[in-house]
C-alpha positions, 0 to 999 in steps of 0.5 A: 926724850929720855927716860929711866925706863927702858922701852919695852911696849909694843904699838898695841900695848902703848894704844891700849894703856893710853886708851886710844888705838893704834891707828890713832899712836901711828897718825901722831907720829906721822904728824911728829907729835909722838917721837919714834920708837926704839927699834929691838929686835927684829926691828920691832919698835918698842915704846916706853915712858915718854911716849905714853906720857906725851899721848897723856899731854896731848890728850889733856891738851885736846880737852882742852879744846886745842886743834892737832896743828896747835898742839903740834906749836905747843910741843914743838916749844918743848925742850926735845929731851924732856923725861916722862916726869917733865911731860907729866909735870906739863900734864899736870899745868895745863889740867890745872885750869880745865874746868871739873869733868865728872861724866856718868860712864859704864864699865866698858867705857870706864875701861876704854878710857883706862886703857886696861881692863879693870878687876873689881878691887881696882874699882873698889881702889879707885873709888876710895881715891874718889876717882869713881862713884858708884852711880845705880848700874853705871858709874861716875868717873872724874875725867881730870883724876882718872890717869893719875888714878889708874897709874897709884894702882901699880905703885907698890904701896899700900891702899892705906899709904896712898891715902894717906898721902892723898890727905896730906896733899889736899890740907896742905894745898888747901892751905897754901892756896888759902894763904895765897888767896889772901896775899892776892886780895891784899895786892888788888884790894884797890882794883876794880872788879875787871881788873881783879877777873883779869888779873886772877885768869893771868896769875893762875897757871903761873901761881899753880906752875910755881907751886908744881916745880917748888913742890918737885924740887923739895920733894927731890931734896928730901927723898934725897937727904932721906936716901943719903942718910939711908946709904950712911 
């Protein structure tokens, strides 16, 4: 596992970011799903990155209704030296086709599951990024949006920014999956109903796979050119 990041969280900082307890952090790693810390000072494990972005996967995962011993299989599979970004870009496959979650929470459970506390302007964020909605005294939060929320809140970017580029993701996507959509029903026009069913369950997570990596790449080809062009 690499990562950018020198690992600097403690067992209880790396339980409370990713919202479960510590003895929930140890169990994984005894069962080999978490790799082990990196041992500072006074032989005190510490946890970065990668960590957290593999307790993310596992919990999309276990949304997804996979069992401990077939979440073990499925990261077993993974390359050992993925980076926090390739875990997360994994993350990010296997929520694509989880059905919509939104739950009605209060507050302290919002919190719970951010793994942080919560001040009332990060709230206020969070609902602008349509992640929250207030609800009488409690809130609604869409389980599926709530990390990648919590995570825009310490980017160092302005509220303004972020949405705006929420905006441009959603015309964009819309867009392609809208031209995609087509091209599919042009291909299967001649097919049966099962079949188009059977076909779209397949297609799905490989269509929405290609377009993560396709993304990542392009976006690395351009923050690139700008950064070159930038030293020049």
């Amino acid at each position: 596992m690499t990562t950018t990041e020198e690992p600097t969280l403690t067992i209880d900082e790396l339980a409370a970011r990713a919202g479960i307890s510590v003895r929930t952090v140890r169990f994984y790693g005894t069962k080999g799903l978490l790799p082990p810390p990196v041992l500072g000072p006074r032989r005190v494990g510490r946890y970065g990155a990668g960590h957290l972005a593999r307790l993310a996967l596992i919990e999309e995962l276990q949304r997804q209704g996979m069992t401990l011993a077939a979440i073990e299989r499925y990261l077993r599979q993974l390359p050992a030296d993925l980076s926090a970004r390739d875990l997360a870009l994994h993350r990010a496959v296997v929520a694509s086709w989880a059905p919509e979650t939104v739950e009605s929470v209060s507050r302290e459970e919002l919190e719970r599951r951010a793994g942080r506390a919560l001040s009332d302007e990060e709230v206020r964020r969070l609902t602008s990024m349509g992640v929250v909605t207030a609800e009488g005294d409690g809130l609604r939060v869409d389980a599926g949006l709530l990390r990648l929320g919590v995570e825009l809140l310490d980017v160092p970017l302005s509220q303004e920014t972020v949405l705006a580029a929420r905006t441009v993701l959603i015309e964009h996507s819309r867009a392609a999956a809208r031209e995609l959509s087509e091209l599919l029903r042009a291909a299967v026009a001649d097919r049966g109903p099962q079949d188009v069913k059977s076909l779209s369950a397949h297609m799905h997570p490989l269509v929405v796979q290609a377009l993560l990596t396709t993304f990542q790449r392009s976006l690395r080809e351009e923050l690139r050119e700008w950064l070159d062009g930038a030293e020049e």
